[in-house]
C-alpha positions in Angstrom: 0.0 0.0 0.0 1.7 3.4 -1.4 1.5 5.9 1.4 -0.1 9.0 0.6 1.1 12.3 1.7 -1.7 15.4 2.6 0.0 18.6 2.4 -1.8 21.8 4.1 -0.5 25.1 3.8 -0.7 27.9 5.9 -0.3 31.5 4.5 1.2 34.0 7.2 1.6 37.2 5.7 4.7 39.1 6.5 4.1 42.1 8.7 4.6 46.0 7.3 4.1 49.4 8.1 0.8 50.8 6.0 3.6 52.9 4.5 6.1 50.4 3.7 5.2 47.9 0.3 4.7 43.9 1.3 8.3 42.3 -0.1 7.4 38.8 0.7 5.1 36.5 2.2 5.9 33.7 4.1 4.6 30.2 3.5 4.4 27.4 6.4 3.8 24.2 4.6 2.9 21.6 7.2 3.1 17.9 5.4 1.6 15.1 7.3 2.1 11.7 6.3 0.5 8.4 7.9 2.5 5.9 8.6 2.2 1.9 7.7 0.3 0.5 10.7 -1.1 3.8 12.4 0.1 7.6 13.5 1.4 10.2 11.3 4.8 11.7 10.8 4.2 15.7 10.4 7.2 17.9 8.8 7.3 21.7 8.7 8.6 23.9 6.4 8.8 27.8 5.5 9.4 29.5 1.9 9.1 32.6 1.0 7.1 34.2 -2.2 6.6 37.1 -3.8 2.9 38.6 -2.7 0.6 38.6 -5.2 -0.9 41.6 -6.5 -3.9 43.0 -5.3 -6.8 42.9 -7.4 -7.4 46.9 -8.8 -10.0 46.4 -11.2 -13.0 48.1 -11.7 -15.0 45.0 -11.3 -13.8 44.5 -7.9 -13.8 48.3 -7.0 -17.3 48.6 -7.6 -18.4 47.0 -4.3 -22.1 47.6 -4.9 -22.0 47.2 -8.4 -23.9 50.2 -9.7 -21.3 51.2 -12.5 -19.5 53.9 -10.9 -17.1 53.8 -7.7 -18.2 55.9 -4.4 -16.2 57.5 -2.4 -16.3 55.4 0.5 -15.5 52.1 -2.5 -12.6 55.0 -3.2 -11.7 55.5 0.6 -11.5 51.2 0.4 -9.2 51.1 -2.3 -6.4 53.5 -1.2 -7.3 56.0 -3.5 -6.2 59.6 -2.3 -9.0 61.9 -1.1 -7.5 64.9 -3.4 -6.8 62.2 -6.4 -10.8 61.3 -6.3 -12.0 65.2 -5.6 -10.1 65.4 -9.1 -11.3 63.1 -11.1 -14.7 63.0 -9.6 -15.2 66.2 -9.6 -18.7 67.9 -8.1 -20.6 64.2 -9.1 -19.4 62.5 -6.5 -18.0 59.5 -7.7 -15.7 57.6 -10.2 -16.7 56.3 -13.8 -14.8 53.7 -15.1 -12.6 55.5 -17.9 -11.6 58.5 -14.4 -10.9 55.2 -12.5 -8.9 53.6 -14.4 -6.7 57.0 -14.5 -6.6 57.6 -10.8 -5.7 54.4 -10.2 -2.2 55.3 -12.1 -1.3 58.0 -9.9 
């Protein structure tokens, strides 16, 4: 009987200032292997990754999926008060085409 070997994997996000960029995540991998005749043999091991990117588009943005991003869908994105005030303008909120160019600032 071939053993077979269940692997879990645990994601532990490095810590950072709110001002400082995420360089790496750290990944525990905790295998854990039965044994012939009962118990289990558990290993763990850590890696390191790059972070994947965050999701930015408007799809995602547009928490309540009306067409157009809010300010407070803004405020949860990161996107600068006085960046939204100018491409929003006196409306009050982000169409997709002013989105997609605040986001590049």
């Amino acid at each position: 009987m071939a053993l077979k070997t269940l692997t879990k994997a645990v994601l532990i996000a490095a810590l950072s200032s709110a001002a400082a960029p995420v360089l790496a995540v750290t990944e525990t991998v905790i295998t854990v292997t039965p044994l012939p005749g009962g118990g289990e043999q558990t290993s763990v091991t850590k890696q390191e990754r790059a972070p994947e990117a965050p999701d930015l588009s408007f799809e995602w943005a547009d928490r309540n999926h009306n067409g157009r991003i809010e300010r407070p869908e803004a405020k949860d994105m990161g996107i600068l008060t006085g960046t939204f005030n100018r491409h929003a303008g006196a409306k009050g909120y982000l169409t997709r085409e002013e989105y997609e160019q605040a986001i590049q600032e």
